[in-house]
Biopython code that builds the backbone (N, CA, C, O; Angstrom):
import numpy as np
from Bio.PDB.StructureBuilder import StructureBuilder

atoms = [
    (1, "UNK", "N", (0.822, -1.194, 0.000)),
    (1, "UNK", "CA", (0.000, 0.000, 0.000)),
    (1, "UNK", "C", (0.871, 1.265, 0.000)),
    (1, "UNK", "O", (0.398, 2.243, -0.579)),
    (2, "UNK", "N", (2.052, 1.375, 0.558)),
    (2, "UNK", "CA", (2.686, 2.317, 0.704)),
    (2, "UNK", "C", (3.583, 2.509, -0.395)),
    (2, "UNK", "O", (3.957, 3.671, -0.557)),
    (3, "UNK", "N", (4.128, 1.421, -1.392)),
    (3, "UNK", "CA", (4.279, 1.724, -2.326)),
    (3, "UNK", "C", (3.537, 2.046, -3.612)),
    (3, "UNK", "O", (4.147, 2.402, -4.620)),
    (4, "UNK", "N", (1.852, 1.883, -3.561)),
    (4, "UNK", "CA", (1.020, 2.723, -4.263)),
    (4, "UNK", "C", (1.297, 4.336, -3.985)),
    (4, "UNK", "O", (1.945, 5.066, -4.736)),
    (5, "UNK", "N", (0.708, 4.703, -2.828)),
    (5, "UNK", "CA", (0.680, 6.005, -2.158)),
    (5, "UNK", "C", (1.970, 6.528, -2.555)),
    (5, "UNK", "O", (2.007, 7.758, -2.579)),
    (6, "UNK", "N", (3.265, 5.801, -2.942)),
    (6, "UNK", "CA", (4.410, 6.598, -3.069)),
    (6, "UNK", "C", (4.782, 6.994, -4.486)),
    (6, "UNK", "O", (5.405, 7.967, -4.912)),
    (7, "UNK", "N", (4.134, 5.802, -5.183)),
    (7, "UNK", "CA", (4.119, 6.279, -6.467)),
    (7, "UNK", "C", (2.749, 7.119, -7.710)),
    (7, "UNK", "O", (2.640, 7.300, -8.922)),
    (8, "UNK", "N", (1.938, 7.411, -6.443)),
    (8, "UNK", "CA", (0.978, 8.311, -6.858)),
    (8, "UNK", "C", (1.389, 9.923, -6.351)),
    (8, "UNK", "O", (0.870, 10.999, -6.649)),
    (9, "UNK", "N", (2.281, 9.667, -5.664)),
    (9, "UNK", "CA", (2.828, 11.010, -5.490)),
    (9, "UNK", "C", (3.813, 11.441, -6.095)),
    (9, "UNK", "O", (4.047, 12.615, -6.382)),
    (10, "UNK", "N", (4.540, 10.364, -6.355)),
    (10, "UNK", "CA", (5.495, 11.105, -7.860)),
    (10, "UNK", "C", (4.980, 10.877, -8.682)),
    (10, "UNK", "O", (5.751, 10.113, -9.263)),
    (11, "UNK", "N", (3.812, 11.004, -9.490)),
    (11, "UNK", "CA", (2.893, 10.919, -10.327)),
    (11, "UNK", "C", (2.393, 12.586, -10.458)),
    (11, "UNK", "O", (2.505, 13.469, -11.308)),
    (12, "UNK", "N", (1.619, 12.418, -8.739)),
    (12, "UNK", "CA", (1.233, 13.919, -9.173)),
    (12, "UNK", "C", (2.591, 15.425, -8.935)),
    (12, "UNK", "O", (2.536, 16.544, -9.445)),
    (13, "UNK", "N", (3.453, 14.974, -8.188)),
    (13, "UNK", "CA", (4.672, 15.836, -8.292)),
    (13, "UNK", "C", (5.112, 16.113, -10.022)),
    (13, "UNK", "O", (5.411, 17.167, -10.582)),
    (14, "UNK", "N", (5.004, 14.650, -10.587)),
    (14, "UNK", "CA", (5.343, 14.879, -11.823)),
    (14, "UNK", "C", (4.286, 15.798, -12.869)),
    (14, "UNK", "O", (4.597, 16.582, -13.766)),
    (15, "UNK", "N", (3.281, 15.487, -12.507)),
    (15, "UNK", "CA", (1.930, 16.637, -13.520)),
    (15, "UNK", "C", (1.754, 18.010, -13.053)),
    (15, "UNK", "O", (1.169, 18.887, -13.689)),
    (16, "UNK", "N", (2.391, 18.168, -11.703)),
    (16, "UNK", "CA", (2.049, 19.624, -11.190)),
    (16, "UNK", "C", (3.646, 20.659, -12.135)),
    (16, "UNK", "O", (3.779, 21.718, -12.748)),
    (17, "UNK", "N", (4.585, 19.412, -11.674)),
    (17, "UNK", "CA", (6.296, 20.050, -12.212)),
    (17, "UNK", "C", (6.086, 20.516, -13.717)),
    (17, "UNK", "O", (6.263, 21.661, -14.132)),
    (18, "UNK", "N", (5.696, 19.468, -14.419)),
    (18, "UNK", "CA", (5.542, 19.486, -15.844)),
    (18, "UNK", "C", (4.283, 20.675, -16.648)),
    (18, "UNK", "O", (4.233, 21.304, -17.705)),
    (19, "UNK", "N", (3.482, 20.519, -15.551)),
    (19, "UNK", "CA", (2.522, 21.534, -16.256)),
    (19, "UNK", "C", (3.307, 23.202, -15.753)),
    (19, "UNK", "O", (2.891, 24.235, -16.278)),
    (20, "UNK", "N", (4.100, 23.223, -15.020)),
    (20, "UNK", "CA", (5.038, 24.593, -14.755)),
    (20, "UNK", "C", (5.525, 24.896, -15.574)),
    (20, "UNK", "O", (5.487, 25.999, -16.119)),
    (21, "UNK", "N", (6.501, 23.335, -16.040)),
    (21, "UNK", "CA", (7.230, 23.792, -16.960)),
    (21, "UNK", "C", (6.969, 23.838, -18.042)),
    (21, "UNK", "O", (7.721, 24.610, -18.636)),
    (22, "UNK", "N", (5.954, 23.200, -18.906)),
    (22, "UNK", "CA", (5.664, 23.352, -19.758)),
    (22, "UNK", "C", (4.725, 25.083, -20.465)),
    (22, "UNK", "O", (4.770, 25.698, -21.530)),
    (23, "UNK", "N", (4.012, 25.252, -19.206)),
    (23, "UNK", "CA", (2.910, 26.578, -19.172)),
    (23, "UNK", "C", (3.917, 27.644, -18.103)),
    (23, "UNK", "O", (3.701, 27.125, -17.007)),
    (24, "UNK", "N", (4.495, 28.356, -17.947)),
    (24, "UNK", "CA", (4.808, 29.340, -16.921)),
    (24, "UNK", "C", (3.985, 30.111, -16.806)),
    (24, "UNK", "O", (4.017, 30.928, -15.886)),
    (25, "UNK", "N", (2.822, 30.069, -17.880)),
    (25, "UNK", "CA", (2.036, 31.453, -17.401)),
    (25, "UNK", "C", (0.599, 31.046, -16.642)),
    (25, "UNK", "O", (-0.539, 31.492, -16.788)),
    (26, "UNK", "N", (1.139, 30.018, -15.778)),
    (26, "UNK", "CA", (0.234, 29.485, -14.894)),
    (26, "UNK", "C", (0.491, 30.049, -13.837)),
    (26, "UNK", "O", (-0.442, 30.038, -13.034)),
    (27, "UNK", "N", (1.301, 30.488, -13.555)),
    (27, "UNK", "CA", (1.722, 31.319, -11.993)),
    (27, "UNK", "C", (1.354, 32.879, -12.825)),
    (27, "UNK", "O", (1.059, 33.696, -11.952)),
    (28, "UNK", "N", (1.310, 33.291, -13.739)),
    (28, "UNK", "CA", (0.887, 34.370, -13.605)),
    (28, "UNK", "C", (-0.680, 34.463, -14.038)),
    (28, "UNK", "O", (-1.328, 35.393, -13.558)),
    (29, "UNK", "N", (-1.200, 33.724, -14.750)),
    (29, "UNK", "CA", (-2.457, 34.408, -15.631)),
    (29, "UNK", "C", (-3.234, 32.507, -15.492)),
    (29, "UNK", "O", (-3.540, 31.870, -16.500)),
    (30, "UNK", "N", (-3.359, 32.090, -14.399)),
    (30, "UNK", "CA", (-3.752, 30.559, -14.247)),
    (30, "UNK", "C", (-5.372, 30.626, -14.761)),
    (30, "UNK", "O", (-5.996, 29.609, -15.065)),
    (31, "UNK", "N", (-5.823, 31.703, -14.795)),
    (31, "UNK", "CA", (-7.295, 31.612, -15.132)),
    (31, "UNK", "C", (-7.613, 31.639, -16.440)),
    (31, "UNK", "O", (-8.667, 31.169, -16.867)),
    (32, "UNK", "N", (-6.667, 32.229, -17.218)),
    (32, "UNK", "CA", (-6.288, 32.333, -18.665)),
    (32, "UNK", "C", (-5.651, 30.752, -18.965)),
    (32, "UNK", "O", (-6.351, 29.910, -19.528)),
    (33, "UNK", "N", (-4.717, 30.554, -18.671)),
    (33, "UNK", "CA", (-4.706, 28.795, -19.043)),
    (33, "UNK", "C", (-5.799, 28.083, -18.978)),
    (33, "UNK", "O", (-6.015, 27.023, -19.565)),
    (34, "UNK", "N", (-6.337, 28.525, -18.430)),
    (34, "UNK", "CA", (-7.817, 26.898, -17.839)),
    (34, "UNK", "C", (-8.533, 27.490, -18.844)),
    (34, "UNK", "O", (-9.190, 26.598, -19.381)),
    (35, "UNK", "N", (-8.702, 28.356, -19.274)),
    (35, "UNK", "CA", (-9.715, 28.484, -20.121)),
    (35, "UNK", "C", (-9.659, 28.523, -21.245)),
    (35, "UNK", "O", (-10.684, 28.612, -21.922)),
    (36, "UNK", "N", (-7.807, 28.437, -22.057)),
    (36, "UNK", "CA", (-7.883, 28.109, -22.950)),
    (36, "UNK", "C", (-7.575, 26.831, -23.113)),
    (36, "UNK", "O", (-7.554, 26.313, -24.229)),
    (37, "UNK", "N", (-7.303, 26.188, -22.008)),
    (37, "UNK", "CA", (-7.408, 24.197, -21.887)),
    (37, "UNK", "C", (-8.833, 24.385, -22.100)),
    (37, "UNK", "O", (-9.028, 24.286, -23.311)),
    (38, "UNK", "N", (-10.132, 24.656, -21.358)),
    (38, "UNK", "CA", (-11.110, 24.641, -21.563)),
    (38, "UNK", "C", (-12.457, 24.463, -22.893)),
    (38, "UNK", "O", (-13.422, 23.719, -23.063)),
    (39, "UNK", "N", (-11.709, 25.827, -23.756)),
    (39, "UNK", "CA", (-12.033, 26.029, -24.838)),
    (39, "UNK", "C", (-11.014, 24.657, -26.149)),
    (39, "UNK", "O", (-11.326, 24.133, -27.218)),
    (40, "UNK", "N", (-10.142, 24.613, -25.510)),
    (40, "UNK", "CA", (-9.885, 23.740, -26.933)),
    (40, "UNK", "C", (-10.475, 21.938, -26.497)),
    (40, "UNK", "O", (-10.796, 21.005, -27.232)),
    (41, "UNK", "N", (-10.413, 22.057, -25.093)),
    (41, "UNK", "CA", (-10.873, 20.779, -24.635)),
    (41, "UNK", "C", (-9.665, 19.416, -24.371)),
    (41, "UNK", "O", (-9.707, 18.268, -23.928)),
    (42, "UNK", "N", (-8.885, 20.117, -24.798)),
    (42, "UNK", "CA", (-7.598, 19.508, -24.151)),
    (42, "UNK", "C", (-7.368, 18.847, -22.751)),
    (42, "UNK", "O", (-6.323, 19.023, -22.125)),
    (43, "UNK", "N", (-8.284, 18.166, -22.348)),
    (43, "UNK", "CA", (-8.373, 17.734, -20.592)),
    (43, "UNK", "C", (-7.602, 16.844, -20.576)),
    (43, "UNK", "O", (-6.882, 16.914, -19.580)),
    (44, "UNK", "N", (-7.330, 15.783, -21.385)),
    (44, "UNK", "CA", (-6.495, 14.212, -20.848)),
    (44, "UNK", "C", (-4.814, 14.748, -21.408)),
    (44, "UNK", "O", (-3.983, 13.899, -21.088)),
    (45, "UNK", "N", (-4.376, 15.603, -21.938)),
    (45, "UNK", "CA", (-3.235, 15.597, -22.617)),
    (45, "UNK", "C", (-1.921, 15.887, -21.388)),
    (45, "UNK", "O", (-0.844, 15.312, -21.235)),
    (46, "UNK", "N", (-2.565, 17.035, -20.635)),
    (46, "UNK", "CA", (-1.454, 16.614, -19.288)),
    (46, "UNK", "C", (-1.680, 15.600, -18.846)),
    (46, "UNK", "O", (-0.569, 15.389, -18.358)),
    (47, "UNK", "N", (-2.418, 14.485, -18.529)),
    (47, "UNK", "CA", (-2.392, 13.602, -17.949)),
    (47, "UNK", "C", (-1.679, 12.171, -18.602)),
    (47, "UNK", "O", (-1.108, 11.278, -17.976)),
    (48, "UNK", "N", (-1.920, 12.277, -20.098)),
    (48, "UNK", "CA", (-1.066, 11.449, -21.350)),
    (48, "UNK", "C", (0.309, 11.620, -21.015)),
    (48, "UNK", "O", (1.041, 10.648, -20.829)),
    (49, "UNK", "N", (0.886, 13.345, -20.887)),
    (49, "UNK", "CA", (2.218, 13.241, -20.993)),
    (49, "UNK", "C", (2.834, 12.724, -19.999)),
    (49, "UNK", "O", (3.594, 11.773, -20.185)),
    (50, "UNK", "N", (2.552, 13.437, -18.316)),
    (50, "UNK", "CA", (2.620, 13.032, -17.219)),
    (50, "UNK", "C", (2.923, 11.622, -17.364)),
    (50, "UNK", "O", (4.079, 11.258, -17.151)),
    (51, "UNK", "N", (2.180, 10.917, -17.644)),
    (51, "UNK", "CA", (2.071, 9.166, -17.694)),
    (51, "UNK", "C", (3.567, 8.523, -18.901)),
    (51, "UNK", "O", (4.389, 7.611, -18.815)),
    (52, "UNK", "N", (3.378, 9.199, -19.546)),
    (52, "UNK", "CA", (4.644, 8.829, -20.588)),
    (52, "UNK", "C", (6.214, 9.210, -19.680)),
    (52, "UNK", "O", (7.016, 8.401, -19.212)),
    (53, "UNK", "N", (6.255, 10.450, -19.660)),
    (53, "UNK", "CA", (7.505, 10.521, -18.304)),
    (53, "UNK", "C", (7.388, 9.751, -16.660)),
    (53, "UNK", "O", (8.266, 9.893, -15.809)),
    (54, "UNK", "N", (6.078, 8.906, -16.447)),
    (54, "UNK", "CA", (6.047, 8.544, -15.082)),
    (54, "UNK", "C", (7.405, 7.184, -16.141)),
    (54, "UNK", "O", (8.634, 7.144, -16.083)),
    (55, "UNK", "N", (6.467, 6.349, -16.921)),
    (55, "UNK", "CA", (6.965, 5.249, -17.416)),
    (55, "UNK", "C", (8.161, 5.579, -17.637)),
    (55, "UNK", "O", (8.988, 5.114, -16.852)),
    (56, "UNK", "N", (8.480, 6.150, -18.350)),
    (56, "UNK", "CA", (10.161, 5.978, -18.867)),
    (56, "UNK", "C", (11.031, 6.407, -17.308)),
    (56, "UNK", "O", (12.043, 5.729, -17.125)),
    (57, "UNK", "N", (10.786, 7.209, -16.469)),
    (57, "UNK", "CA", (10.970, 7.618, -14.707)),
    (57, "UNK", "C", (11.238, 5.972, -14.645)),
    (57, "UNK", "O", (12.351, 5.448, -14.669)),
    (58, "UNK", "N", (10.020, 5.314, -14.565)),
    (58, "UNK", "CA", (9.579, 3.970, -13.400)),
    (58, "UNK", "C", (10.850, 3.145, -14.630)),
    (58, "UNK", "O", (11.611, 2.324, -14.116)),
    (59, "UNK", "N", (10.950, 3.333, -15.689)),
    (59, "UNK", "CA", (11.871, 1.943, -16.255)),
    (59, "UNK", "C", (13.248, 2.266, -15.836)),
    (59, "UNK", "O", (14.112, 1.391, -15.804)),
    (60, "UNK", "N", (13.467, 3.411, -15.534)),
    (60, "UNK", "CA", (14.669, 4.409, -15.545)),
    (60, "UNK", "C", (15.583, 3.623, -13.558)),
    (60, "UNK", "O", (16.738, 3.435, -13.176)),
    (61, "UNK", "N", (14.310, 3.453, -12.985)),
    (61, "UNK", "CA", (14.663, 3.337, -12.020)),
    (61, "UNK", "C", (14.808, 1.845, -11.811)),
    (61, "UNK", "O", (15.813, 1.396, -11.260)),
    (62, "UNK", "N", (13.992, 1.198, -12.168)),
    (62, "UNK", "CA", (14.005, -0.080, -12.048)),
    (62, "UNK", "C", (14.815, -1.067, -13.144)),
    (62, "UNK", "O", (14.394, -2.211, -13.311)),
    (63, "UNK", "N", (15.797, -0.666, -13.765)),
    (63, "UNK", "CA", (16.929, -0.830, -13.891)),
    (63, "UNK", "C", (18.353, -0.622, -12.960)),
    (63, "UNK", "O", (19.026, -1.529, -12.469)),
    (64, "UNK", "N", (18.605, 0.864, -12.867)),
    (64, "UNK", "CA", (18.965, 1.507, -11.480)),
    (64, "UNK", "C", (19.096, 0.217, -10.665)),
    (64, "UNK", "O", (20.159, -0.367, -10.454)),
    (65, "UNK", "N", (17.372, -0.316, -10.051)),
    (65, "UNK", "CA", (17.503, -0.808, -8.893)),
    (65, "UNK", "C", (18.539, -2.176, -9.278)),
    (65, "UNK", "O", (19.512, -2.625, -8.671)),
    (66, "UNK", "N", (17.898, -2.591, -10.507)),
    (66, "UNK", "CA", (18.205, -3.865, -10.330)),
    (66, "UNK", "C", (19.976, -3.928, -10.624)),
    (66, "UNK", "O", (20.725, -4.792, -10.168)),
    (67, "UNK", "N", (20.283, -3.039, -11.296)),
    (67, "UNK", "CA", (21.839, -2.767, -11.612)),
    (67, "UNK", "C", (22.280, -3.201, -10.073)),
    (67, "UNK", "O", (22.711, -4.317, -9.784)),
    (68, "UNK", "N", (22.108, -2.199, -9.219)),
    (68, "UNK", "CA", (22.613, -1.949, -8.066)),
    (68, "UNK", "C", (22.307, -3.071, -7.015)),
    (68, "UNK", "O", (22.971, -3.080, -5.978)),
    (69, "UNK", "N", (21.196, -4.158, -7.255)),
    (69, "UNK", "CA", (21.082, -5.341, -6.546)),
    (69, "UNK", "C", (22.102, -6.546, -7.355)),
    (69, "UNK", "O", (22.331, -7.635, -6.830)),
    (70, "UNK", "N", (22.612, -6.175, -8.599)),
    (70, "UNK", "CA", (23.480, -7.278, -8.718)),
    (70, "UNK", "C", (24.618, -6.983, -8.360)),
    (70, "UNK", "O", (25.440, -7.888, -8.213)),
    (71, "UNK", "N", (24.999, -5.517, -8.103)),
    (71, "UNK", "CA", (26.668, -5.185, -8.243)),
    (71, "UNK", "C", (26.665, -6.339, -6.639)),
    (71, "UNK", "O", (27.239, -7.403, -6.407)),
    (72, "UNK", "N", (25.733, -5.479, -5.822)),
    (72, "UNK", "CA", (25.551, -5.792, -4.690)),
    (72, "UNK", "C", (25.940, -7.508, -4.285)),
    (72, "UNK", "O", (26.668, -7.791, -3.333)),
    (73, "UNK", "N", (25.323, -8.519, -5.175)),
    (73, "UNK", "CA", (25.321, -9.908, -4.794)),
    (73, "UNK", "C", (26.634, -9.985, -5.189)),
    (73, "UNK", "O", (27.376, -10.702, -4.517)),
    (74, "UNK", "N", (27.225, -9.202, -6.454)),
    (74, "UNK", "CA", (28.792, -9.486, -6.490)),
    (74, "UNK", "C", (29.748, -9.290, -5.676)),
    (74, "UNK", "O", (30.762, -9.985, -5.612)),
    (75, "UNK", "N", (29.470, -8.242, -4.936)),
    (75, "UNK", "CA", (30.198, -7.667, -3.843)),
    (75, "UNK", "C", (30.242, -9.161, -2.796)),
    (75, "UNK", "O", (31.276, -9.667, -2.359)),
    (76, "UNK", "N", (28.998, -9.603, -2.589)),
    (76, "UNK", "CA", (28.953, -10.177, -1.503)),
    (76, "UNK", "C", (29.580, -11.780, -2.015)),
    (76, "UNK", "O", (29.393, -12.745, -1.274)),
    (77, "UNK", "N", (30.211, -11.915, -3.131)),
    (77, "UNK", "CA", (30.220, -13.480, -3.578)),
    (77, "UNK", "C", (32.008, -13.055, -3.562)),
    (77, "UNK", "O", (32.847, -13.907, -3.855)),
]
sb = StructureBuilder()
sb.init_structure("model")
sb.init_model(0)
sb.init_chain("A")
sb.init_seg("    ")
for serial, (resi, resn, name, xyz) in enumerate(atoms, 1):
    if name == "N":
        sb.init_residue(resn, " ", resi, " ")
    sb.init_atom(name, np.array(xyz, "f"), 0.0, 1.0, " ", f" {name:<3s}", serial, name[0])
structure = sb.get_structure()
């Protein structure tokens, strides 16, 4: 369970980061973004990209891990 909860939070860390960086003029004029997400109807597309960088993130790491669990058994042999 706690590794759900942990990876729904770098999920949404990742859609809040990405929509910054992608839009900056969300910190200034955020009511003006939503409404031209609104008007074109663009609702799932942050959530598409978000998901494409979670995956390549999650393969990114779980290589990582597993790299680092074999150096590990070598160490220990």
């Amino acid at each position: 369970m706690q590794r759900v909860i942990r990876e729904v939070a770098i999920y949404a860390i990742l859609l809040v980061a990405l929509a910054f960086f992608m839009h900056p003029d969300l910190l200034s004029q955020p009511s003006e973004r939503f409404s031209i997400l609104q008007n074109r109807g663009n609702y799932i597309h942050p959530f598409l990209y978000t998901f494409i960088v979670f995956i390549i993130l999650f393969i990114i790491r779980f290589f990582v891990k597993k790299t680092l669990k074999l150096f590990r058994n070598i160490r220990k042999s």
